[in-house]
C-alpha positions in Angstrom: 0.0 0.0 0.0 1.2 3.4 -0.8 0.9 6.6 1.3 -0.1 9.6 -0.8 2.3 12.2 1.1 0.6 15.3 -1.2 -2.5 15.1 0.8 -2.8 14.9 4.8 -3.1 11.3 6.3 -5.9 11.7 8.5 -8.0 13.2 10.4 -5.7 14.3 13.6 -8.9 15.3 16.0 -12.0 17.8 14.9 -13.1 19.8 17.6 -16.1 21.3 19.0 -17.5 23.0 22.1 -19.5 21.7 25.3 -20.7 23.0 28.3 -20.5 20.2 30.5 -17.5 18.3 30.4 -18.5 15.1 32.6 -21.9 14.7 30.8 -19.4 14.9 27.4 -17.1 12.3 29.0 -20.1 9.9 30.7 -22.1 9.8 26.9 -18.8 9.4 25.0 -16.7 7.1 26.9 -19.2 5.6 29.1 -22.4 5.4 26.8 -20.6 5.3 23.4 -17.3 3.2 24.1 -14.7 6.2 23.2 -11.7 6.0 25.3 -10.7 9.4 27.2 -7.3 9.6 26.2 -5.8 13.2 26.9 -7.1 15.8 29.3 -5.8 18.7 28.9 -6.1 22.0 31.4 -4.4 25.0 29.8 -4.2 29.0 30.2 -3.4 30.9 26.6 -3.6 34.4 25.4 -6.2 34.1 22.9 -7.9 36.2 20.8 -6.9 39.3 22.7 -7.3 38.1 26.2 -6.4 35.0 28.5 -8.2 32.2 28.4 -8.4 29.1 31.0 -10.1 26.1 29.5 -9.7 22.1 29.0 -9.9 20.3 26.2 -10.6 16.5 26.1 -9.7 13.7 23.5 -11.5 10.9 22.9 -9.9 8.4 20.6 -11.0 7.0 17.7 -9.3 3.1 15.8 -7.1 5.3 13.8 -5.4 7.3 16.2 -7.7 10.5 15.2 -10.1 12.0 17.9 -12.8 14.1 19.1 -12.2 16.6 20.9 -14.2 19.3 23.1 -13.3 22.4 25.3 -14.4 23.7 27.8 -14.0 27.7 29.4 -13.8 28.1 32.8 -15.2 31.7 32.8 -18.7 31.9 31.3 -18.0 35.2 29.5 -15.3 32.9 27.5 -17.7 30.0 26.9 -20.6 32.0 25.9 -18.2 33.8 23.2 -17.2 30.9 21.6 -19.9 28.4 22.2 -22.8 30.4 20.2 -26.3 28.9 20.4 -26.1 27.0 16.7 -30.0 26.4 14.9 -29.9 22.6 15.4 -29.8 20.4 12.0 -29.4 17.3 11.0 -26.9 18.7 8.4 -24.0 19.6 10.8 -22.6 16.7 12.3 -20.1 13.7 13.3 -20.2 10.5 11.6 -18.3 7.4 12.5 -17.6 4.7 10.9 -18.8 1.2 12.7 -19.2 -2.3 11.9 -22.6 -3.9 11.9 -22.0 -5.7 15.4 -20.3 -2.4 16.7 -23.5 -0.1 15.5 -26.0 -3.0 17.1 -23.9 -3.1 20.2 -24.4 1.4 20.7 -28.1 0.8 19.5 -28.9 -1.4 22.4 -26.8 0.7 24.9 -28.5 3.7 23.8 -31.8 1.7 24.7 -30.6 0.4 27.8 -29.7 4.1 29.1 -33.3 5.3 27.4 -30.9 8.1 25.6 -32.9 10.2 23.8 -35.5 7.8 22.2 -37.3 10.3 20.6 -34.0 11.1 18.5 -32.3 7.7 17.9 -33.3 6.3 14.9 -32.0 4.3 11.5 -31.5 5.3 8.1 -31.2 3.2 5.0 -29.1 5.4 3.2 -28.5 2.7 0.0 -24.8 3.1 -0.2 -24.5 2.6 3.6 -26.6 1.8 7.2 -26.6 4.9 9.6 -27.5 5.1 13.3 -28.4 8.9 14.6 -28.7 10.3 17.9 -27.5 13.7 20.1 -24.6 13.7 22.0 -25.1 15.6 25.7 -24.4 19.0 23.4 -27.3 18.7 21.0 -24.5 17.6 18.3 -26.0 15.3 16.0 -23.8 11.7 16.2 -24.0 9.2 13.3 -22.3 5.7 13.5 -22.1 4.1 9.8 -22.3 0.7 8.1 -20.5 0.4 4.5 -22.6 -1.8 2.7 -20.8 -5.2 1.3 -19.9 -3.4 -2.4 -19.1 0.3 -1.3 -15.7 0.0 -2.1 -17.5 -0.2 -5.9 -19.6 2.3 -4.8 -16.8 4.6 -3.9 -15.0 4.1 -7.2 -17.8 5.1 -8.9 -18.7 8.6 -6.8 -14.9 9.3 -7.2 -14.8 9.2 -11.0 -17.7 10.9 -11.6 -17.6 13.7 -9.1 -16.0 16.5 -10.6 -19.0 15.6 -13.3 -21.7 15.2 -10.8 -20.6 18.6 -9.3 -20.6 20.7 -12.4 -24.7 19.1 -13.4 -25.6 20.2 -10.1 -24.3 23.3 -9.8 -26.0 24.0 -13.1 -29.0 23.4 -12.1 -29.2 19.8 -12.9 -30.7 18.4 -9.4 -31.0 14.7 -10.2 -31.1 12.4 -7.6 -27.4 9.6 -8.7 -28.3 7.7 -5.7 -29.0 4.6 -8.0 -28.3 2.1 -4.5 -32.1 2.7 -2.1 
């Protein structure tokens, strides 16, 4: 296998904001399965002023993580952490085999988290579980289906294609796989 060194080789951690760091760690690492791997307490002069804050990793089977911070002074949390319009459209998806994405279903069940906004979607080219993470962050864990390495193939060499119909107005669905 070759590394393609021209373009980064993974995703090193994305990063988002929560308000409650314990809830964070009890739904991700207790709830979820993601190991709390760094913890990290740190003063910085940001943005014009100092700011005291933590940031915590959790990791992912590639080394990658997610990460979310933390300010310790509410003037400093409530500048960063605007109130975002919730949609299904911003959020973190992670890829899960079948017995993994059965195994979070039923603990999700177990716990009764958020029943109301777990659910499954056939999505053709792969098998998505949604739910909200303690910060109204929308959490997907994904199923490839057997053939979406085909599947891939294809998207790739048509895409720069696929891109120019749509943005000319040419909004055909080419999902041939529901």
């Amino acid at each position: 296998m070759t590394t393609n060194t021209s373009i980064p080789s993974r995703l090193h951690h994305t990063a988002y904001l929560t308000k409650d760091q314990e809830a964070t760690r009890k739904f991700y690492e207790g709830l979820i399965g993601l190991p709390l791997v760094a913890t990290w307490s740190e003063t910085d002069e940001l943005f014009g002023a100092p700011r005291v804050y933590s940031h915590t990793f959790y990791g992912l089977g590639d080394g990658s993580g997610l990460t979310f911070f933390q300010f310790a002074n509410k003037s400093d949390q409530d500048l960063f952490d605007p109130q975002l319009t919730p949609s299904p459209f911003r959020h973190i998806a992670l890829n899960v085999t079948a017995e993994l994405q059965a195994e979070i279903f039923d603990r999700l069940q177990k716990a009764a988290w958020k029943p109301e906004g777990t659910y499954v979607l056939e999505h053709g080219y792969c098998r998505s579980l949604y739910t909200e993470d303690p910060n109204g962050m929308l959490i997907e864990f994904t199923v490839d289906v057997p053939n979406s390495s085909e599947i891939s193939k294809t998207r790739k060499n048509t895409a720069h294609k696929d891109l120019e119909k749509w943005l000319a107005g040419d909004h055909t669905s080419n999902n041939v796989y529901r």
